[in-house]
MDTraj code that builds the backbone (N, CA, C; nanometers):
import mdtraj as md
import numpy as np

residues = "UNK UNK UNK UNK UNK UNK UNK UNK UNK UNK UNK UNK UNK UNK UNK UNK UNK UNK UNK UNK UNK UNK UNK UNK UNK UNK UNK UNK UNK UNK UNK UNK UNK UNK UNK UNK UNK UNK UNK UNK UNK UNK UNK UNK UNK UNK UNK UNK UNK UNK UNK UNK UNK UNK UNK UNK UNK UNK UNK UNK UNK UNK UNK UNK UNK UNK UNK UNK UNK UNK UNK UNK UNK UNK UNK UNK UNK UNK UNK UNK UNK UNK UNK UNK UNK UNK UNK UNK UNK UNK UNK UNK UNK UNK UNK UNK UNK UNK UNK UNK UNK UNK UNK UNK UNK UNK UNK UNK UNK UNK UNK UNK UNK UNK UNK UNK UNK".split()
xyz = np.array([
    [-2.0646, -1.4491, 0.6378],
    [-1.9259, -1.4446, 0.6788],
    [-1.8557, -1.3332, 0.6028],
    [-1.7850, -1.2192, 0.6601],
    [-1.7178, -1.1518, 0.6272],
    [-1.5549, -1.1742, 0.6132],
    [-1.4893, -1.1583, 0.4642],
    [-1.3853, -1.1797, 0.4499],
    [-1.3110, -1.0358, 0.4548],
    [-1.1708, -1.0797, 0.4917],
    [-1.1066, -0.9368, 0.4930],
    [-0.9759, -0.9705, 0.4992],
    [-0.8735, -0.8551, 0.4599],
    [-0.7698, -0.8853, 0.3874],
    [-0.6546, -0.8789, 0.5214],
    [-0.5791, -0.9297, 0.5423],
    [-0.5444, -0.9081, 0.7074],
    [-0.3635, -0.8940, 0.6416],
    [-0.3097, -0.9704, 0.5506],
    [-0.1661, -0.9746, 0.5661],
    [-0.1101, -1.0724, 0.4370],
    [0.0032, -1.0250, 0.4516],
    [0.0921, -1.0512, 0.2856],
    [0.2019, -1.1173, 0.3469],
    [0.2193, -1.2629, 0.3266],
    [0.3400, -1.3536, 0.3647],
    [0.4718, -1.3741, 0.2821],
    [0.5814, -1.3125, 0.3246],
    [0.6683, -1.3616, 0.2611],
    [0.7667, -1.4636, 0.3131],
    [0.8444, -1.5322, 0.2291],
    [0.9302, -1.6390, 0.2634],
    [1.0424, -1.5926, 0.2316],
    [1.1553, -1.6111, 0.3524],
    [1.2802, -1.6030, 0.3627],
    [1.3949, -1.7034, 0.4819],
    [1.4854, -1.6893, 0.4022],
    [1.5862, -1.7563, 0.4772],
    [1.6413, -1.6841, 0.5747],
    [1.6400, -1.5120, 0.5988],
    [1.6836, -1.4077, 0.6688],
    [1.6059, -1.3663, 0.7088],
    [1.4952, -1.3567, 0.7796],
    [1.3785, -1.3020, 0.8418],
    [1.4187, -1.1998, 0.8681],
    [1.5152, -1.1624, 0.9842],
    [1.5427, -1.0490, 1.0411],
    [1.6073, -0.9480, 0.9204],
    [1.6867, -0.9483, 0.8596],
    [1.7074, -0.8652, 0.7964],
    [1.6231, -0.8246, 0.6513],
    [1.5170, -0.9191, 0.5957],
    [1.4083, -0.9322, 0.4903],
    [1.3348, -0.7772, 0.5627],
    [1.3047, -0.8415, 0.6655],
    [1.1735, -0.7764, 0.7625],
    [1.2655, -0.6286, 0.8103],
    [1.3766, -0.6033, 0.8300],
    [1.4066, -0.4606, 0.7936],
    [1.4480, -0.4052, 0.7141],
    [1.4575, -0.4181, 0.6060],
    [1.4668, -0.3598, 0.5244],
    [1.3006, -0.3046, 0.4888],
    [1.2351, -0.3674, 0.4756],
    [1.0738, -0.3377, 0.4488],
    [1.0362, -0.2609, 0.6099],
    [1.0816, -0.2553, 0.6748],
    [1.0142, -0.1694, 0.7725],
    [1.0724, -0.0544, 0.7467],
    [1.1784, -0.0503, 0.7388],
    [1.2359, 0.0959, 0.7062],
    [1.2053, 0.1450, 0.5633],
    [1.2025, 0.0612, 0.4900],
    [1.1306, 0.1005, 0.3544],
    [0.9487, 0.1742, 0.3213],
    [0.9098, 0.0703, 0.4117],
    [0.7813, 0.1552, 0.4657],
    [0.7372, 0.2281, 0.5969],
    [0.8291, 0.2342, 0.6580],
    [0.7948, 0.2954, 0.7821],
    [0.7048, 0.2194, 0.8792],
    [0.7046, 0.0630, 0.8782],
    [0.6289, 0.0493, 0.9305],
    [0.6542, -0.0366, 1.0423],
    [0.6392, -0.0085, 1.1932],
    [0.7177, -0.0745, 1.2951],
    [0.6604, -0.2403, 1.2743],
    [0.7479, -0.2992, 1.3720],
    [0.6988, -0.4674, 1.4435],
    [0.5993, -0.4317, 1.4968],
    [0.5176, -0.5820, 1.5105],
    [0.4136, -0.5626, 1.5656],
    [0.4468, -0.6926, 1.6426],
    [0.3529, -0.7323, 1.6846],
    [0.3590, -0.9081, 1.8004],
    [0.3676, -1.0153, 1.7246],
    [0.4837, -1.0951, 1.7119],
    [0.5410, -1.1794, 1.6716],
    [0.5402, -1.3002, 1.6684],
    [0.5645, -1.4250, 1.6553],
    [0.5719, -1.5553, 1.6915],
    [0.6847, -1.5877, 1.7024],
    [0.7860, -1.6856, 1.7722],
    [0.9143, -1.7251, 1.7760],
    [0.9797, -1.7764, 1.5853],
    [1.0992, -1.6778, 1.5438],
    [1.1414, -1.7084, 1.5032],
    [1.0818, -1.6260, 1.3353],
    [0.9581, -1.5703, 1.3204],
    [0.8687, -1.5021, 1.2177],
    [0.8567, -1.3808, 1.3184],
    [0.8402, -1.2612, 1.2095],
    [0.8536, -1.0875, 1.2004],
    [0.7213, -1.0622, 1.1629],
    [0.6450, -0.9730, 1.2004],
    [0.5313, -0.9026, 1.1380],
    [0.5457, -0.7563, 1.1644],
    [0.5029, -0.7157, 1.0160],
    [0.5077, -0.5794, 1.0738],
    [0.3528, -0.5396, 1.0778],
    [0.3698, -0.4482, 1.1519],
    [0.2105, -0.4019, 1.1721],
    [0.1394, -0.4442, 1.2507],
    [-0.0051, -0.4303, 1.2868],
    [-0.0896, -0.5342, 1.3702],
    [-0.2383, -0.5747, 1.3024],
    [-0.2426, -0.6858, 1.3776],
    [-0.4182, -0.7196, 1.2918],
    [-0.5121, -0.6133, 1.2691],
    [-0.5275, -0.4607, 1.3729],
    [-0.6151, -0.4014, 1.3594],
    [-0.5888, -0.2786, 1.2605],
    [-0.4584, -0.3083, 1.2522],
    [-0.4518, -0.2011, 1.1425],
    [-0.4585, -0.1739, 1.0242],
    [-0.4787, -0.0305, 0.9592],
    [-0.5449, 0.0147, 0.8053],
    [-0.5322, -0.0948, 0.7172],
    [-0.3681, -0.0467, 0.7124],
    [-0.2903, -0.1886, 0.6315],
    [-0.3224, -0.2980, 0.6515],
    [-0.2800, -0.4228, 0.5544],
    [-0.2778, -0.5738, 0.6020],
    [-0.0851, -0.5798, 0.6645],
    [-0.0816, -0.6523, 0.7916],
    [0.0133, -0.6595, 0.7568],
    [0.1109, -0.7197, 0.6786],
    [0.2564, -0.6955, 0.7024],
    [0.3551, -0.8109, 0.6004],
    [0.4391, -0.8898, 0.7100],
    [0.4112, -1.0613, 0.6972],
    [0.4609, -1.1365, 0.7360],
    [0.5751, -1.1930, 0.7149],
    [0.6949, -1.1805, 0.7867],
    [0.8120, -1.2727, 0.7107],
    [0.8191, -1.3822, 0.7523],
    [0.7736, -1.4746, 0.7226],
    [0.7996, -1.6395, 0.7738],
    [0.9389, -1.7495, 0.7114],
    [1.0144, -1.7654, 0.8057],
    [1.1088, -1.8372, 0.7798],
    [1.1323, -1.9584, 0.6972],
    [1.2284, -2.0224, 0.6006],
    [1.1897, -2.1147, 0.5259],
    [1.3604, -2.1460, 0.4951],
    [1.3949, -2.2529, 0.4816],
    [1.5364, -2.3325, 0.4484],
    [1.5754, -2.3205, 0.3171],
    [1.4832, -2.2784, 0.2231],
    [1.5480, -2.2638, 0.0810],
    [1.5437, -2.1268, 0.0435],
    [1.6508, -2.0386, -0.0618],
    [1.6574, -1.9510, -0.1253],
    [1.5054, -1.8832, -0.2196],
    [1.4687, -1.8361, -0.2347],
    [1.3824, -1.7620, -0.3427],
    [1.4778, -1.8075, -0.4942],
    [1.3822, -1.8853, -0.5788],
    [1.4416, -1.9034, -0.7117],
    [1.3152, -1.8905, -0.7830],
    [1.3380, -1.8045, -0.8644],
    [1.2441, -1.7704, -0.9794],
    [1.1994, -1.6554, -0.9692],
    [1.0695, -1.6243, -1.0497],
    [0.9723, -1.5206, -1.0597],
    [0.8620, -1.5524, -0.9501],
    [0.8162, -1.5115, -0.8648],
    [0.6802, -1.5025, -0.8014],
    [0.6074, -1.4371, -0.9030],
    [0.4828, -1.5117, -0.8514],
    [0.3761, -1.4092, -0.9686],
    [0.2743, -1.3535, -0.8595],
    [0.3345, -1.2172, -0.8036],
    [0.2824, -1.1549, -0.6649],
    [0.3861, -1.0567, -0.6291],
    [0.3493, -0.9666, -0.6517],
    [0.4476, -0.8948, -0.5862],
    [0.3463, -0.7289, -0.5360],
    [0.4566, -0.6586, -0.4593],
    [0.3790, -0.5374, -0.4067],
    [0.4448, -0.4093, -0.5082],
    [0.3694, -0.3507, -0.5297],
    [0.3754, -0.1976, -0.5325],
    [0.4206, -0.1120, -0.4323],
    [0.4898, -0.0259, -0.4455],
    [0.4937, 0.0802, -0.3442],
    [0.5513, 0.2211, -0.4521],
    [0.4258, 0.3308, -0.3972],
    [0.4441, 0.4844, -0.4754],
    [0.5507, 0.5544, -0.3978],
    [0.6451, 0.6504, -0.4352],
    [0.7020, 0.6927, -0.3773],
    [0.6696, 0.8500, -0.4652],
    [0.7371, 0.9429, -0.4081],
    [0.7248, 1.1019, -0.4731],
    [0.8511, 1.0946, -0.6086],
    [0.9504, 1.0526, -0.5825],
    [1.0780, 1.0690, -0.6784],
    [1.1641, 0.9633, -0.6891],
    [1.1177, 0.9144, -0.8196],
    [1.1531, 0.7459, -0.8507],
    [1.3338, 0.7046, -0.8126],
    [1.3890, 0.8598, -0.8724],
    [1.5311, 0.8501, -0.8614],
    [1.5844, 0.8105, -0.7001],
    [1.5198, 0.9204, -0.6311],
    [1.5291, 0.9086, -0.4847],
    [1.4903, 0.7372, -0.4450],
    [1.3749, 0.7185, -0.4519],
    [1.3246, 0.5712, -0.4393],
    [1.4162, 0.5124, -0.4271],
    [1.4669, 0.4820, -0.5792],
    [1.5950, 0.3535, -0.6243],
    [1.6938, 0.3668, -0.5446],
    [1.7513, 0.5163, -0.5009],
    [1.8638, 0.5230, -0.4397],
    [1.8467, 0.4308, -0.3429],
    [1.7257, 0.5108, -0.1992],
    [1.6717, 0.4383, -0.1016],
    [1.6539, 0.2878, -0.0741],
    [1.6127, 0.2269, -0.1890],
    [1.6014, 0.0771, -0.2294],
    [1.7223, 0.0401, -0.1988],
    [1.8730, 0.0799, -0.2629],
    [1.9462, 0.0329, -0.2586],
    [2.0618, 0.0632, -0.1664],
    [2.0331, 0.1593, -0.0973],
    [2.1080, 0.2079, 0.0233],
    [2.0740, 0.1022, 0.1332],
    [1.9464, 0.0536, 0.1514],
    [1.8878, -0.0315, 0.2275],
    [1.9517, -0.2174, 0.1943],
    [1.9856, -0.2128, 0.0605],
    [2.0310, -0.3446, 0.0649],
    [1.9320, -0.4344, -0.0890],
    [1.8639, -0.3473, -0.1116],
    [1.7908, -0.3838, -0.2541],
    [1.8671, -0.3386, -0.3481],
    [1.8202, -0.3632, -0.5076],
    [1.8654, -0.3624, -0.5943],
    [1.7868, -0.3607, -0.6942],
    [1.8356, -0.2531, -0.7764],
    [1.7673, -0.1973, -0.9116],
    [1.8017, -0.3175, -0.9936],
    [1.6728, -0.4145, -1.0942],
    [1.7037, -0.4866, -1.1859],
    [1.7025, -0.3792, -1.3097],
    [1.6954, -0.2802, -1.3411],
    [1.7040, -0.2090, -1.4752],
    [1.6377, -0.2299, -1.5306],
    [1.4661, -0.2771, -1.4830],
    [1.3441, -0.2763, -1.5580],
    [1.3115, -0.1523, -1.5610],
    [1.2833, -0.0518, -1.6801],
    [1.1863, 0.0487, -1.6441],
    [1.0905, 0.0728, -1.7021],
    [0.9300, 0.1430, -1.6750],
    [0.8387, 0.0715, -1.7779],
    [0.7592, 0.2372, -1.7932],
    [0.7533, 0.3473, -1.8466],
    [0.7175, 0.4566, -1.8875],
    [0.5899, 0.4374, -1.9377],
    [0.4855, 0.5004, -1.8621],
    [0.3670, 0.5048, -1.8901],
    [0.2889, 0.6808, -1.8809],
    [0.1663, 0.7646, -1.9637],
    [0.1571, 0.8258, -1.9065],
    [0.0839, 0.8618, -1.8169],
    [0.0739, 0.7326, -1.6877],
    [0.0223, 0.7501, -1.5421],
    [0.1393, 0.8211, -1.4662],
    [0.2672, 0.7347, -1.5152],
    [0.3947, 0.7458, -1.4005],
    [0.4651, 0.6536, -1.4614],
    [0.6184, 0.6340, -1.4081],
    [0.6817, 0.4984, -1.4135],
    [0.7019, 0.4423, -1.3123],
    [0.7389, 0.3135, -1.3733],
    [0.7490, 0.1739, -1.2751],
    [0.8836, 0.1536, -1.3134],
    [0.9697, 0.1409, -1.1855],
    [1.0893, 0.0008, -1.1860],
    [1.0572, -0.1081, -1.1406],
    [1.1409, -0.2085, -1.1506],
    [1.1268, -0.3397, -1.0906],
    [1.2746, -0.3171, -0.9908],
    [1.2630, -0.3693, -0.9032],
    [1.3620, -0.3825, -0.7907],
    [1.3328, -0.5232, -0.6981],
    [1.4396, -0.4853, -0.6208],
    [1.4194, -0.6287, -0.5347],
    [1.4692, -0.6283, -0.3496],
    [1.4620, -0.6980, -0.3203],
    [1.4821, -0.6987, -0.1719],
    [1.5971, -0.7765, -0.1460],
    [1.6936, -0.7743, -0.0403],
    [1.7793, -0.8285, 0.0083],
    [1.8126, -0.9738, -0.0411],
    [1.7254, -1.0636, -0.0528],
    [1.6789, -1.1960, -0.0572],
    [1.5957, -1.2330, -0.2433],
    [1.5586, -1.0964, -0.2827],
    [1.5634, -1.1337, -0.4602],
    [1.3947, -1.1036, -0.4703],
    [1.3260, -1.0797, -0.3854],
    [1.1751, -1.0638, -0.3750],
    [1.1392, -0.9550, -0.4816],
    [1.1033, -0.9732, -0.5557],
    [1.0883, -0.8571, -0.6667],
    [0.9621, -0.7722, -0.6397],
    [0.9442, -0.6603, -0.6423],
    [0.8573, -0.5579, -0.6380],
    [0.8980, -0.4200, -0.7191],
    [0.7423, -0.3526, -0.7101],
    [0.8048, -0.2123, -0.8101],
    [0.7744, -0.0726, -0.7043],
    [0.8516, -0.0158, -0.7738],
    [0.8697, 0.1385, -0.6996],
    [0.7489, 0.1892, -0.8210],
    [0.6315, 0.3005, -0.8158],
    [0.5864, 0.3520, -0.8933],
    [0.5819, 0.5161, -0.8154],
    [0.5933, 0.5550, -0.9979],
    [0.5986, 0.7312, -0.9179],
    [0.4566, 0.7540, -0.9894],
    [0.3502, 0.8331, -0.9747],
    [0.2483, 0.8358, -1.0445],
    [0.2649, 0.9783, -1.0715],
    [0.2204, 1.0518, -1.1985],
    [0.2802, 1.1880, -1.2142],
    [0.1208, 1.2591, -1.2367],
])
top = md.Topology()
chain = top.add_chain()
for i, resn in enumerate(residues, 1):
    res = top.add_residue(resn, chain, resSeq=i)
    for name in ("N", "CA", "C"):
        top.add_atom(name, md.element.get_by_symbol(name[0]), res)
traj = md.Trajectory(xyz[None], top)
């Protein structure tokens, strides 16, 4: 039996607007849907996709999961992040690969912007 990595679920109370902000953040259109849940992407593609599945309670806490995403110019990034409706938590973590922020999504989903230099 072959396993394979197909898609990354997140939970939100805002589907529709969770799920664009991350499409426009990654460029990555809808794909075929179920009533009421967003996917972007499709099963056959490179990527796994990202699922937004609907849920009645807020995001409280830390997840211990989150995504990466590289961008060319961290400054630019953050702007982008937050033009979209995210938000810089003012983590920054200087390494000499690149740096990492921590940021977040509409809904508090924490992930990092990395610039790799």
């Amino acid at each position: 039996m072959a396993n394979r990595w197909v898609g990354v679920t997140v939970d939100c109370v805002d589907v529709e607007r969770v799920a664009d902000f991350w499409s426009v953040l990654l460029d990555r259109p809808r794909g075929p849907s179920s009533p009421g849940w967003v996917y972007l992407g499709h099963l056959d593609d490179p990527q796994p996709r990202l699922v937004f599945q609907p849920v009645t309670e807020p995001n409280r806490g830390k997840v211990r999961l989150h995504l990466d995403v590289a961008v060319d110019d961290i400054d630019q990034g953050i702007a982008h992040v937050t033009a979209l409706g995210g938000r810089f938590t003012g983590e920054r973590h200087d390494y000499d690969e690149g740096v990492v922020v921590v940021m977040t999504d509409p809904e508090e989903h924490a992930f990092c912007l990395v610039q790799y230099y």
